[in-house]
C-alpha positions, 0 to 999 in steps of 0.5 A: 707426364702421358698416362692416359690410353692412346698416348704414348708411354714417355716421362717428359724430360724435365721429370729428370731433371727434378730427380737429380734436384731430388737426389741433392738435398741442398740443391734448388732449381729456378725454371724460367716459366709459368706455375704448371713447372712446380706441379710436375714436382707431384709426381715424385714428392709424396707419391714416389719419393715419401721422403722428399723435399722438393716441396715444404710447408714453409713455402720454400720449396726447392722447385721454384718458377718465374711465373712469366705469362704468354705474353711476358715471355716475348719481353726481356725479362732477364732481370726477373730470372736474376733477382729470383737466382739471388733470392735462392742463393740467398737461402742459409739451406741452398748450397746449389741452384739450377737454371733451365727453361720451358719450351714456351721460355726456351724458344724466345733464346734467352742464354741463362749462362749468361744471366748466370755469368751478369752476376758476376761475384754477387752469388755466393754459391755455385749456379748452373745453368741446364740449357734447355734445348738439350732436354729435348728427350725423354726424362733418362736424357734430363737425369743425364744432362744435370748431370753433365751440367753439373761436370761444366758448372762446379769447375773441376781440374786436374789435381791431387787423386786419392789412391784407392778411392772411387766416385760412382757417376751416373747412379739413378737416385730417383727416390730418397727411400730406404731401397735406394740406401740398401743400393748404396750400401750394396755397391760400397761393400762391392767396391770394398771388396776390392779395396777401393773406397766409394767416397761419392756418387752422382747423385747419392743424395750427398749435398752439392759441395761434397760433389767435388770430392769426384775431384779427388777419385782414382777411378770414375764408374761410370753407370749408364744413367750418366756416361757423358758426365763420367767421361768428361768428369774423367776428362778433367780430373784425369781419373781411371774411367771404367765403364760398365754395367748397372749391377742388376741381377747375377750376371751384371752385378758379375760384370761389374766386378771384373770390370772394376777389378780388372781396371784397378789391378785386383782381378783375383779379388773381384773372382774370389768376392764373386766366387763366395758371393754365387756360393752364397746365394745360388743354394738359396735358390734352388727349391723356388726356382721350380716351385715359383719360376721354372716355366713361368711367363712375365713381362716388364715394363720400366727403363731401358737398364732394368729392363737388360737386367730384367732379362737376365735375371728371368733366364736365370730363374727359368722364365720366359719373358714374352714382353718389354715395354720401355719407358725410354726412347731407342736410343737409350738401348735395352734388352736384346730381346724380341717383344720390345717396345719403346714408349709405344702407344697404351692403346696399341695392338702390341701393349694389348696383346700383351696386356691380354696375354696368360701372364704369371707375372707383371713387373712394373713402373707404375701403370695405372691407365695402361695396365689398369687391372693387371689379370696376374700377381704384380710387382710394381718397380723402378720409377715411378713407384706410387704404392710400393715403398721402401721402409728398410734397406731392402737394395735391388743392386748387387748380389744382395739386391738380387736375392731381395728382388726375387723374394718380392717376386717369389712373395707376389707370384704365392699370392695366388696360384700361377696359370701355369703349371712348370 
């Protein structure tokens, strides 16, 4: 994880793929390689996520490692990564175990399908591997491809779909806290609103075997943190695939709605919710939008997704944003803004004159090292978070998340008198 000045702004891969671990309770995961795999696990467990068990007192905890050294990773030593599978498939609490590699094991070509595949019926639960030459991106792409592992791994087909029921592919779970279940109760009223059922999400924090209830979807929702999932998961199963935006801020949570609806046939539904839920919200913001935003400079600096709803949700505050610093490479897309910067260097002279600049408002993942003082109020948002957390269903999605989202940024911006006058 690079957070010192001077490199660049990017979470290692497989950052990611501990997320989705994270996210599945019962799942645990076999990293070929030496100990310095179960201490990436820090960053999350007790720091960003308070409510996570990727690591126990008991010892057992769910990021286990082959400990093969520098000079063991030259020889064969499939039979180590077989006997630790069994050990973890043997635990009355796994319901799930993942296999992938670190470089220093990945580059020697061991197929951890195939050791997977030698053990034939002696594991009595599912096993996957995530090949470890597909994370070779950032920690969006290592969330993204468990996902995908997973659509190959537990076997799905055609079969009977449950009329009305949805399953939400591709929603970032990165912490078990209460902000997360406010998320989730968000989206479930949205699709209610539009008689459909939200009977799973990947991930969501549900156990592995209440995965396959994705089967059974009349609709995938396909969010961006997992579009290949949702589309091969569509693929197989021969659901409804609707692709659409992450419901962060008035417009998208819009978006989604009428994306939903009008894939499901209830488009008069989807305007009525969003007709009553605007009526609601708007009048609550019209004495602190020129007390708090009107005028206002911020920057943001996060993942690629916050950051495009980021940006709408500024210009709807009458706010100007003078910088987005992307914790995602390129590819992942992001607002269509000037001023983006993707995993820039912390020392460079853009980050700099941002860093410089007469701010009213920082929004941001946690950024110690590369904005070490921050000169202006501060939200800190998205992962990772290390001091902000969430002790009640406080969501940041939907039309209720908006409304909590602002209030966190009208309460920081009161903490102490703007630089700017509106």
């Amino acid at each position: 994880m690079s957070e010192g000045l001077g490199r660049p702004m990017n979470l290692p891969s497989l950052l990611g793929v501990y997320l989705a671990v994270n996210a599945l309770p019962d799942a645990y995961i076999l990293v070929d390689g030496p100990d310095c795999a179960l201490y990436k696990s820090h960053f999350i467990h007790g720091r960003h996520d308070l409510n996570s068990t990727l690591l126990r007192i008991s010892g057992r905890h769910r990021v286990a490692f082959t400990n093969v050294c520098a000079r063991g990773v030259v020889k064969e030593h499939d039979e180590i990564i077989r006997r630790q599978i069994l050990t973890l498939d043997g635990l009355a609490e796994s319901g799930l175990t993942l296999v992938t590699a670190l470089p220093m094991c990945s580059i020697t070509g061991v197929d951890y399908g195939r050791v997977i595949r030698s053990l034939g019926g002696r594991l009595g639960k599912p096993a996957v591997d995530i090949p470890p030459d597909s994370l070779t991106g950032d920690w969006l792409d290592g969330y993204a491809q468990t996902l995908s592992a997973l659509v190959r791994g537990l076997g799905f087909t055609r079969g009977r779909r449950r009329k009305g029921s949805a399953a939400v592919i591709g929603y970032l779970m990165d912490r078990n806290e209460a902000d997360h279940l406010g998320n989730l109760a968000e989206l479930r009223r949205m699709l209610a609103a539009l008689s459909l059922r939200m009977d799973c999400v990947w991930l969501g924090g549900q156990k592995a075997l209440d995965l396959r209830r994705a089967q059974e979807a009349e609709f995938i929702i396909s969010l961006p943190y997992g579009r290949a999932a949702a589309r091969r998961l569509a693929g197989l199963t021969g659901a409804r695939l609707v692709e659409t935006e992450l419901p962060f801020g008035l417009a998208r949570s819009q978006r989604f709605m009428r994306d939903v609806g009008e894939a499901a046939g209830r488009g008069r539904q989807a305007e009525a919710f969003i007709a009553r839920e605007l009526a609601r919200a708007i009048p609550r913001l019209r004495w602190i939008i020129p007390q708090r935003f009107l005028n206002r400079r911020a920057a943001f600096m996060g993942d690629p997704y916050l950051a495009a709803g980021f940006a709408d949700i500024a210009e709807d505050l009458g706010m100007t944003v003078d910088g987005f610093i992307i914790r995602g490479r390129k590819g992942h897309g992001g607002p269509k803004a000037a001023g983006v910067l993707y995993e820039p260097p912390a020392s460079s002279s853009e980050v700099r004159k941002l860093r410089e600049a007469p701010l009213d408002l920082l929004v941001s993942c946690w950024c110690e090292s590369e904005w070490p003082r921050p000169l202006c109020p501060s939200v800190e948002f998205g992962f990772p978070s290390y001091r902000h957390h969430a002790l009640f269903e406080q969501p940041f999605l939907g039309f209720n998340g908006f409304l909590a989202f602002v209030g966190r940024m009208a309460d920081a911006m009161s903490e102490r008198p703007a630089s700017r006058k509106a």
